[in-house]
ZAPALO-411820 format. One line per field, with one value per residue: residue number from 0; y, z, x of N, C-alpha, C, O in turn; residue in three letters. Coordinates in pm, whole numbers. Layout:
BEGIN
torba = c(NUM:...)
n.yy = c(Y:...)
n.zz = c(Z:...)
n.xx = c(X:...)
ca.yy = c(Y:...)
ca.zz = c(Z:...)
ca.xx = c(X:...)
c.yy = c(Y:...)
c.zz = c(Z:...)
c.xx = c(X:...)
o.yy = c(Y:...)
o.zz = c(Z:...)
o.xx = c(X:...)
nulo = c(Ala:...)
***
This chain:
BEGIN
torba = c(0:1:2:3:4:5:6:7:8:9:10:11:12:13:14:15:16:17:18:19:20:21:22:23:24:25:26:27:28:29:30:31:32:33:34:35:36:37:38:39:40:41:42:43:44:45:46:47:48:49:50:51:52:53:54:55:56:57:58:59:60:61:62:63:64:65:66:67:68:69:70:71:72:73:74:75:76:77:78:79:80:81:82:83:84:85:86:87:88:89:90:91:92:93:94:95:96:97:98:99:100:101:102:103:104:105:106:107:108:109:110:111:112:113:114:115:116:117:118:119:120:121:122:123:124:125:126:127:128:129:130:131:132:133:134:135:136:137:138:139:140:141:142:143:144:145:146:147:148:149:150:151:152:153:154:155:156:157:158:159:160:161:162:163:164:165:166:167:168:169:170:171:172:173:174:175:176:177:178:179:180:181:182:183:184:185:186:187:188:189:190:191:192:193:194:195:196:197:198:199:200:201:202:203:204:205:206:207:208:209:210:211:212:213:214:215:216:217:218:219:220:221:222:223:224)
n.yy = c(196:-98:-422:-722:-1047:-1231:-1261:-1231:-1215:-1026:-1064:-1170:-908:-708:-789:-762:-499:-416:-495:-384:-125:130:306:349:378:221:275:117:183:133:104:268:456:819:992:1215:1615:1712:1498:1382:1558:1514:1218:1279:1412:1240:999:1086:975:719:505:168:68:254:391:496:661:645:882:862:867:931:701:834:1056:1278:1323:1392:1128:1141:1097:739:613:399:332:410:643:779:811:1077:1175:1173:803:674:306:65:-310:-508:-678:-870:-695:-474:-545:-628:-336:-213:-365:-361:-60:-58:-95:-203:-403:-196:-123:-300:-342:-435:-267:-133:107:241:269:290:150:28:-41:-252:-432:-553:-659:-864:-1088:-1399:-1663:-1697:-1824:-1963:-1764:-1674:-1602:-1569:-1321:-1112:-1143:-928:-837:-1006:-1035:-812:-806:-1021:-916:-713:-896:-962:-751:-521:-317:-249:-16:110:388:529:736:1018:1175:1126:975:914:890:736:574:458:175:11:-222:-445:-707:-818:-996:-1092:-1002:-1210:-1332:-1160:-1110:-1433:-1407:-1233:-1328:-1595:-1497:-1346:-1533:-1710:-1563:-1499:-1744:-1645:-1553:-1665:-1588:-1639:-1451:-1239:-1342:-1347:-1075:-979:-1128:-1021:-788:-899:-961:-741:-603:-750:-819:-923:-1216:-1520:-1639:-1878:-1971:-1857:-1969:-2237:-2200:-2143:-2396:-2520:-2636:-2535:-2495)
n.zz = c(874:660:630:486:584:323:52:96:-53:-227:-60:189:228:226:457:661:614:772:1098:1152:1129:1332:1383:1445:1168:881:557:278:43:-290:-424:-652:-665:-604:-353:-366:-344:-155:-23:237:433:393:437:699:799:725:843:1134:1092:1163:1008:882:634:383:41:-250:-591:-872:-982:-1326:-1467:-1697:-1750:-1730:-1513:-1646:-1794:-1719:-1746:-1652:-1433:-1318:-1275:-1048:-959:-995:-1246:-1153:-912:-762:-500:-200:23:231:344:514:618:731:692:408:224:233:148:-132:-211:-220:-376:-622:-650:-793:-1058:-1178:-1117:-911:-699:-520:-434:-514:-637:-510:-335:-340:-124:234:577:924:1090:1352:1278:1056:1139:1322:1158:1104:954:686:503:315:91:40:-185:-384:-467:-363:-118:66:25:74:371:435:413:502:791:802:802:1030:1191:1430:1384:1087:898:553:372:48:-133:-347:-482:-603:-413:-470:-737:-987:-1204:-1520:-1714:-1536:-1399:-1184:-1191:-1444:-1726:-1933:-2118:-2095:-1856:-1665:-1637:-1566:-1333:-1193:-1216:-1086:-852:-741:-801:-605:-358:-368:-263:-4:40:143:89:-207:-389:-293:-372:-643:-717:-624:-850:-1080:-1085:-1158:-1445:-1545:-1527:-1705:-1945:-2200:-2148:-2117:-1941:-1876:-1822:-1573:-1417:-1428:-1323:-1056:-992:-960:-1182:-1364:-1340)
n.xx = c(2005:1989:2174:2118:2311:2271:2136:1770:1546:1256:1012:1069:1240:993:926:1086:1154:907:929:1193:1116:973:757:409:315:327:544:610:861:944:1236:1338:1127:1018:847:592:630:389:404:477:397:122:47:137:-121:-308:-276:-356:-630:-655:-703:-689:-570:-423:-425:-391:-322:-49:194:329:626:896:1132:1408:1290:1258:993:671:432:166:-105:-163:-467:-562:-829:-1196:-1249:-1511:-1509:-1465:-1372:-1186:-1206:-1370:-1437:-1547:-1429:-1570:-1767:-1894:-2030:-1878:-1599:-1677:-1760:-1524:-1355:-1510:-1461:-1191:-1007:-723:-476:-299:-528:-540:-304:-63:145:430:471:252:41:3:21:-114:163:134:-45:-2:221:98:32:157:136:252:374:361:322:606:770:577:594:423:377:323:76:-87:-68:-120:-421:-498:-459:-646:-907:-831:-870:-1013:-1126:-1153:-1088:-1066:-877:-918:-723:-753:-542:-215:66:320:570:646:854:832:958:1067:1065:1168:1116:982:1138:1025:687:467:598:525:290:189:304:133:-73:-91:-20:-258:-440:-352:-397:-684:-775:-818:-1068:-1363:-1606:-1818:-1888:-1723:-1469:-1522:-1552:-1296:-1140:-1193:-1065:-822:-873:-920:-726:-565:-726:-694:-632:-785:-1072:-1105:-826:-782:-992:-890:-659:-724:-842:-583:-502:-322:20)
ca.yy = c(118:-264:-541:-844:-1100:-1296:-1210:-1271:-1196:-930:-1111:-1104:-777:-603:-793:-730:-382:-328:-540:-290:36:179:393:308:334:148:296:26:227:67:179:386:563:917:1077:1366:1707:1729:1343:1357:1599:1462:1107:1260:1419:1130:855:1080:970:586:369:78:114:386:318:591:676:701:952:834:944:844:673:911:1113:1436:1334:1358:1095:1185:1035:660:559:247:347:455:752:876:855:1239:1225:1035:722:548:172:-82:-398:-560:-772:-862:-620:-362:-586:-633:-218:-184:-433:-273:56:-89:-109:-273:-448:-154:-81:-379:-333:-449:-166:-104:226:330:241:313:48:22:-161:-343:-493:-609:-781:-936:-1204:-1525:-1722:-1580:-1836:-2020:-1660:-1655:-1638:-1509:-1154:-1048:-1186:-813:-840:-1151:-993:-679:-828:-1098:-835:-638:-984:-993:-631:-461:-181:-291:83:131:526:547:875:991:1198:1038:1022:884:915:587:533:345:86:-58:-336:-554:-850:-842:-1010:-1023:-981:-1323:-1401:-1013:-1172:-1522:-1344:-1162:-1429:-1683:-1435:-1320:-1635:-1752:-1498:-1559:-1842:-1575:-1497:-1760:-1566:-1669:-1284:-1168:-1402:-1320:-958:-977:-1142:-948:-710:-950:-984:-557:-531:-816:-837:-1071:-1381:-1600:-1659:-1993:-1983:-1853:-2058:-2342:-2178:-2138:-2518:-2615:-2754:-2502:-2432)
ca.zz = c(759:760:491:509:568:224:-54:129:-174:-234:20:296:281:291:593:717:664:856:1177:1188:1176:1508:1388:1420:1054:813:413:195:-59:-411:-390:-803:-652:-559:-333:-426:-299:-23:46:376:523:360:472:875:824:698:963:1254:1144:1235:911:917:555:306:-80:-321:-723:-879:-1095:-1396:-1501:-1801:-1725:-1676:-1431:-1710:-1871:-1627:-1796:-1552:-1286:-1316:-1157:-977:-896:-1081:-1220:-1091:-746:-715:-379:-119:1:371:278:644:553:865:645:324:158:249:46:-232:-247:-199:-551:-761:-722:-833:-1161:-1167:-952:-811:-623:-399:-349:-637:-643:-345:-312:-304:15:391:689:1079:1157:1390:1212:941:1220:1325:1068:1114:863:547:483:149:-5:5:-328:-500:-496:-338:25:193:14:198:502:457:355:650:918:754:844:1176:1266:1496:1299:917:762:473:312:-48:-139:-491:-495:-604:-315:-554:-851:-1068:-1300:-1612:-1751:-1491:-1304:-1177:-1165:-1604:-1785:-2050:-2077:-2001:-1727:-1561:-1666:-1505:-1168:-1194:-1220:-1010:-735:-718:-773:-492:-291:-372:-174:124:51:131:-15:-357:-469:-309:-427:-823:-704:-659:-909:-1176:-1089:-1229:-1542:-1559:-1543:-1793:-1973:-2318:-2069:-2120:-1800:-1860:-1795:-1471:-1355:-1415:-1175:-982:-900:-942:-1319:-1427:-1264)
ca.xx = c(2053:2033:2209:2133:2421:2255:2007:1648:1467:1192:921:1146:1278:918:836:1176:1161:824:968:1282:1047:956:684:303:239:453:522:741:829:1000:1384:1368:1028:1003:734:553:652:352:343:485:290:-31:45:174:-203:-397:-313:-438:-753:-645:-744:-572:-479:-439:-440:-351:-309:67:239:406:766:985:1240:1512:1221:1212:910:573:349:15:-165:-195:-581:-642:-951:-1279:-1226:-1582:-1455:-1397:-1322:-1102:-1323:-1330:-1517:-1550:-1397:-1618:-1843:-1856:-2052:-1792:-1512:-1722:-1762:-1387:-1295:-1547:-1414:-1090:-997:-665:-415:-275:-590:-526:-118:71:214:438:508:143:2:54:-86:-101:232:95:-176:111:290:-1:38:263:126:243:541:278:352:704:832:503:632:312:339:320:-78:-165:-18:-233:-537:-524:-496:-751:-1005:-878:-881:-1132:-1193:-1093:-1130:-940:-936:-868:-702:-736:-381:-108:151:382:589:670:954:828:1025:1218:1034:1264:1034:959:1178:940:562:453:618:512:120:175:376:67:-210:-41:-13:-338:-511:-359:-485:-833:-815:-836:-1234:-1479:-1744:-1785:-1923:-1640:-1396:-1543:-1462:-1172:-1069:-1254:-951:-707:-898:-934:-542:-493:-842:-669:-618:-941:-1176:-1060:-700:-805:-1044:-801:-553:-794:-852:-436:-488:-204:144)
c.yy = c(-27:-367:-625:-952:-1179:-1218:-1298:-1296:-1061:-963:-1127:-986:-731:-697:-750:-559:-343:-385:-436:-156:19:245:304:279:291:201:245:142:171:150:315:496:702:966:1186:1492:1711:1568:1373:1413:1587:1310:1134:1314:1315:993:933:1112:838:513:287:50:165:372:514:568:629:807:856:906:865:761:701:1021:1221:1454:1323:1294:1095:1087:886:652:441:218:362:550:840:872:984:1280:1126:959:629:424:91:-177:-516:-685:-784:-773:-478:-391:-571:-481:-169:-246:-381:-193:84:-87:-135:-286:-364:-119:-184:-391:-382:-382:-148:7:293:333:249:229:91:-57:-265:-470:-575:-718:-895:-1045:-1245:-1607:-1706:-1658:-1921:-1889:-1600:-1691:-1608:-1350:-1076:-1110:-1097:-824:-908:-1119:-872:-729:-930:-1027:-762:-742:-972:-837:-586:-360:-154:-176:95:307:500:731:958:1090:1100:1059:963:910:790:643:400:323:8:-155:-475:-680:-849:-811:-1028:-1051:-1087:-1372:-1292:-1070:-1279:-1526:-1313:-1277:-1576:-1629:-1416:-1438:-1696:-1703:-1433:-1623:-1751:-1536:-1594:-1763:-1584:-1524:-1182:-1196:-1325:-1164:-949:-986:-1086:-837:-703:-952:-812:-527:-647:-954:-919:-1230:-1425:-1651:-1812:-2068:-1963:-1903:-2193:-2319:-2146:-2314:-2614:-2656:-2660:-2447:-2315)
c.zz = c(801:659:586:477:416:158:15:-13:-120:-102:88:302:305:415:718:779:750:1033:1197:1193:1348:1492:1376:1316:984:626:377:60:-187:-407:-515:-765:-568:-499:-370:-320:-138:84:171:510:501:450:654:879:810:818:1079:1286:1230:1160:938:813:448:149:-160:-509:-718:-971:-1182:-1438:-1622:-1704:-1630:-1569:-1498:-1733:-1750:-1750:-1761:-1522:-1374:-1186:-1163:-950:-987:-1117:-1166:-949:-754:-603:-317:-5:109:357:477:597:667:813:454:165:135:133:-138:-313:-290:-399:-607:-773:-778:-1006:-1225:-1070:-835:-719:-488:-391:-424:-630:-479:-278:-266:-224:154:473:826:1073:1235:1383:1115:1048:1309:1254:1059:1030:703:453:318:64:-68:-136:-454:-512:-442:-190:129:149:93:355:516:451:497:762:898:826:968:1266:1328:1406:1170:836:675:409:181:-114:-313:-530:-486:-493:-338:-672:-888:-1182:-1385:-1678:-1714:-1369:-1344:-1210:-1384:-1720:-1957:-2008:-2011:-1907:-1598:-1524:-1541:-1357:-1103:-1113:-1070:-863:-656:-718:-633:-363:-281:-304:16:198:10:43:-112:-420:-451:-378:-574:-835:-750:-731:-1046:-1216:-1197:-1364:-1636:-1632:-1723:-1858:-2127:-2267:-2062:-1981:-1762:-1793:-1668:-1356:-1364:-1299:-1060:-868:-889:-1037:-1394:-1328:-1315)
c.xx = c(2065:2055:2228:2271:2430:2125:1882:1543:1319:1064:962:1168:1176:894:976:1193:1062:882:1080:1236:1015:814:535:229:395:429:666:744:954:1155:1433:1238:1075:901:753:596:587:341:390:397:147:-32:70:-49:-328:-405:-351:-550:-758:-677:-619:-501:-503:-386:-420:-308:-147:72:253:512:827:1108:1360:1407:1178:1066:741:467:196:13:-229:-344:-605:-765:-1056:-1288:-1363:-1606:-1384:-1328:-1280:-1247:-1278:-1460:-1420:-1519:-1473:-1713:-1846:-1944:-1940:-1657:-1541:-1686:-1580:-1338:-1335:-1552:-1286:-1081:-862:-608:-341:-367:-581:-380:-69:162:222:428:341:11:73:-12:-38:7:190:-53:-118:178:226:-16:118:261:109:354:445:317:475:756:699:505:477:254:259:123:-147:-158:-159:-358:-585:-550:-591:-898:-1004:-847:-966:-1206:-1140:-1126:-1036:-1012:-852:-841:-684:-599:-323:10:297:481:658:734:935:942:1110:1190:1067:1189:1017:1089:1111:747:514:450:565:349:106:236:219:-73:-218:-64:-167:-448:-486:-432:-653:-888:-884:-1007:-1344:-1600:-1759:-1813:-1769:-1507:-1395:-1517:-1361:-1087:-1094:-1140:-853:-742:-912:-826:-523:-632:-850:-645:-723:-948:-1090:-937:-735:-887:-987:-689:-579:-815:-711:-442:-397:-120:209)
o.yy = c(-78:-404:-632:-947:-1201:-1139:-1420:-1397:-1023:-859:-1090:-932:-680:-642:-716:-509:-244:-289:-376:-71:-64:240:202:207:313:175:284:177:179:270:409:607:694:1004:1251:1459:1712:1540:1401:1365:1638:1298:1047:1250:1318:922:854:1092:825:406:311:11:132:328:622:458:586:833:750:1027:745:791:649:1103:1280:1560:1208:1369:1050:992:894:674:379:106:323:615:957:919:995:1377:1010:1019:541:463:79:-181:-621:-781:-696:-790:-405:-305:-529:-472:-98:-183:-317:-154:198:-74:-94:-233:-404:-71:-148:-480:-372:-430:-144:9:376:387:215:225:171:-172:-378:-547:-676:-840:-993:-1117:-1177:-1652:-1704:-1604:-1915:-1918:-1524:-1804:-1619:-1280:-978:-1123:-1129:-818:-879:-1171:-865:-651:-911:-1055:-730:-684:-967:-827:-615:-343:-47:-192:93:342:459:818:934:1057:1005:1175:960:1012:743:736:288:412:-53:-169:-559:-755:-933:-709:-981:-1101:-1086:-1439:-1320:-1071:-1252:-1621:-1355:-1287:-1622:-1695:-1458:-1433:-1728:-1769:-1351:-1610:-1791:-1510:-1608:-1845:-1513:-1494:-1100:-1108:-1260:-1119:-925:-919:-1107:-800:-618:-944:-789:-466:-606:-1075:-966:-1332:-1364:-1697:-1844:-2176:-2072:-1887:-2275:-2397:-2122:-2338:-2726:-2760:-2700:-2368:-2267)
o.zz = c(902:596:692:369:369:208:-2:-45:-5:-49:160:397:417:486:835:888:818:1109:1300:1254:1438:1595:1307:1313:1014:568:410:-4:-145:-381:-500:-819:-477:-585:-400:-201:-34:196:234:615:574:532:735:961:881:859:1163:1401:1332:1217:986:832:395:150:-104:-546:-614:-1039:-1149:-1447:-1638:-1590:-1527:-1531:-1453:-1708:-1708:-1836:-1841:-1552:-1465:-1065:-1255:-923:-1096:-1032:-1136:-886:-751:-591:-344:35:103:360:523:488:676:888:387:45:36:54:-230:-418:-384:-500:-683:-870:-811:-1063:-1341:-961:-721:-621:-374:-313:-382:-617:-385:-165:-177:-255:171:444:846:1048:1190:1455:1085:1031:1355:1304:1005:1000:628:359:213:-51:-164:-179:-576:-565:-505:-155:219:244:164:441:590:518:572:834:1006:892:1037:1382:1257:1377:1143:726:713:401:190:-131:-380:-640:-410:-486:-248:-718:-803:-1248:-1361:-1705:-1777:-1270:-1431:-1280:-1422:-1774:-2064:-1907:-1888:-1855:-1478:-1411:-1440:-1280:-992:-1005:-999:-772:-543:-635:-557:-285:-209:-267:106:309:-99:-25:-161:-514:-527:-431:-617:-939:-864:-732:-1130:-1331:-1274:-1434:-1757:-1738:-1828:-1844:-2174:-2335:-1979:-1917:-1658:-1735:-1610:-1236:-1296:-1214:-969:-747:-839:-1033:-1510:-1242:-1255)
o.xx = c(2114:1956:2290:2330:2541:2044:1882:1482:1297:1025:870:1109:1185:810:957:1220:1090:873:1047:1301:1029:746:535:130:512:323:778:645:1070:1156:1511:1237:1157:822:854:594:653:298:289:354:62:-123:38:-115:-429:-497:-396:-590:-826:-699:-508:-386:-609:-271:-440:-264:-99:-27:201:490:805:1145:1402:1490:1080:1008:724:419:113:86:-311:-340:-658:-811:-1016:-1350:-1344:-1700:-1261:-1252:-1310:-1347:-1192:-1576:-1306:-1576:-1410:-1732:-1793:-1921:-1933:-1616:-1470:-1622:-1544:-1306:-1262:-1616:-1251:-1189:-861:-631:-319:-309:-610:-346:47:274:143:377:323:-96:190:-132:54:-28:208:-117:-182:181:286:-102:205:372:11:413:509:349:484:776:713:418:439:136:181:45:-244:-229:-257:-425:-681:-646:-642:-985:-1106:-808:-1062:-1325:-1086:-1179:-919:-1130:-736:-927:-583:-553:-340:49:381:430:733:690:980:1022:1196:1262:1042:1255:1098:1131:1151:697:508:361:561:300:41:224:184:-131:-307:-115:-191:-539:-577:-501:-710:-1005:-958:-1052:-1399:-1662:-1672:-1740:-1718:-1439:-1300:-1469:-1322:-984:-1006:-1118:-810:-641:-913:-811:-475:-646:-953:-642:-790:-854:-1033:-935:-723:-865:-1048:-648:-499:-808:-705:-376:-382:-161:305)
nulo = c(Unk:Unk:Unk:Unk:Unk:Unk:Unk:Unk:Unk:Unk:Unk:Unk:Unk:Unk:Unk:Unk:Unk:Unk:Unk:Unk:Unk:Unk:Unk:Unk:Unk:Unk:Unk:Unk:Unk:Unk:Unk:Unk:Unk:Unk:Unk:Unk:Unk:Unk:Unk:Unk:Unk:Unk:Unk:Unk:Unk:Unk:Unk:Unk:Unk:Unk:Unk:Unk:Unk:Unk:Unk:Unk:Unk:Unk:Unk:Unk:Unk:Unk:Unk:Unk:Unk:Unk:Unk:Unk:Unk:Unk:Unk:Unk:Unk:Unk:Unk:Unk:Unk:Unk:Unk:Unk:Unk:Unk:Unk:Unk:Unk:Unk:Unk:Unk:Unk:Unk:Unk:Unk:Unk:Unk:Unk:Unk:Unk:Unk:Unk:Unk:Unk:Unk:Unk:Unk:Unk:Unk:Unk:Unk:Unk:Unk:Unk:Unk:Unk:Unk:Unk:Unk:Unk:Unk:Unk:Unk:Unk:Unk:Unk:Unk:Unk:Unk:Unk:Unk:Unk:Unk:Unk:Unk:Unk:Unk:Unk:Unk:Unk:Unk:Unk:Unk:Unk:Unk:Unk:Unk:Unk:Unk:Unk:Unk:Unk:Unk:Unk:Unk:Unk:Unk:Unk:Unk:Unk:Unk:Unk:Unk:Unk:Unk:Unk:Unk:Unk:Unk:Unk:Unk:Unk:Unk:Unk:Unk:Unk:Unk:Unk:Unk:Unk:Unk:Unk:Unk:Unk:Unk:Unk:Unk:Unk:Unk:Unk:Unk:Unk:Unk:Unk:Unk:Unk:Unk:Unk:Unk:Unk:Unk:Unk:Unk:Unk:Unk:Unk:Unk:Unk:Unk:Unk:Unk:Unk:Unk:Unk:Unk:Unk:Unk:Unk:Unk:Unk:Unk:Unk:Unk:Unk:Unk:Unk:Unk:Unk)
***
């Protein structure tokens, strides 16, 4: 157990919490989420293949947890099967975004991913992200460039269960959109490639496909705050 002497805010604590683990793999998981029944022993069997990080569906739940709303996919749904993609060059990235199909496929969502700890702590320069609620991405995604062996496995079980209606971060739609856009634009900046770049961000436009091209290619070059 570990409280902080002051409120860090949400981009501190995940990097906080992976620095106080001990264990070789690191899972942040959202404090209202529930894993699934077999997650633990799916997730102790899945890292000893050694990806460096592991991507997964969610449930959905009402609210109060009674109601099972089914399996949220991040993914495509004609990915039938769980899916190891090299992140070593940039054809491999490319493959990785366009089997995405919104932002949880690249970590929005906290709860539904697992990484190498030490591939997370591997990254010092993360302090530009503080305060875009989406630092631990930049973190993951950086060590992913400078990893030896950048596999990521996408698992199409959910290892999850999500409690709609109660993310802290949306006070109302808008501002959940422009958390959203802001965040991820920034982290665009991460991919030189321009194909992969337009990847990527094809994502953002998936999840939140009424925001004109425009808006985003403006926040793209700093002409909106």
């Amino acid at each position: 157990y570990k409280r902080n002497p002051t409120n860090i805010g949400p981009d501190r604590n995940y990097i906080k919490a992976v620095e106080i683990a001990s264990g070789d793999y690191a899972w942040i998981l959202g404090s209202d989420d529930k894993i699934n029944d077999f997650s633990l022993e799916d997730v102790l069997m899945q890292i000893e293949e050694g990806h460096v990080l592991y991507l997964s569906n969610r449930q959905n739940y009402s609210l109060d947890f009674m109601k099972d709303m089914g399996k949220e996919s991040f993914f495509k749904k004609e990915m039938t099967e769980d899916k190891v993609i090299s992140l070593s060059g940039a054809d491999g990235w490319s493959q990785y975004f366009n089997l995405c199909t919104e932002l949880g496929g690249v970590c929005s969502y906290l709860s539904s991913f697992f990484f190498k700890r030490d591939m997370f702590l591997s990254v010092k320069d993360y302090e530009d992200y503080i305060g875009s609620a989406y630092v631990h991405v930049y973190i993951i995604f950086k060590g992913l460039m400078t990893s030896d062996f950048p596999t990521i496995k996408i698992l199409r079980r959910p290892i999850v269960r999500c409690r709609l209606g109660n993310d802290s971060f949306l006070v109302n739609g808008y501002q959940r959109i422009m958390l959203d856009f802001r965040g991820y634009v920034q982290l665009s900046s991460l991919f030189e490639n321009p194909v992969v770049k337009s990847d990527f961000l094809r994502i953002l436009m998936k999840t939140h496909p009424y925001i004109p091209i425009s808006t985003v290619l403006k926040m793209n070059k700093g002409q909106l705050s």
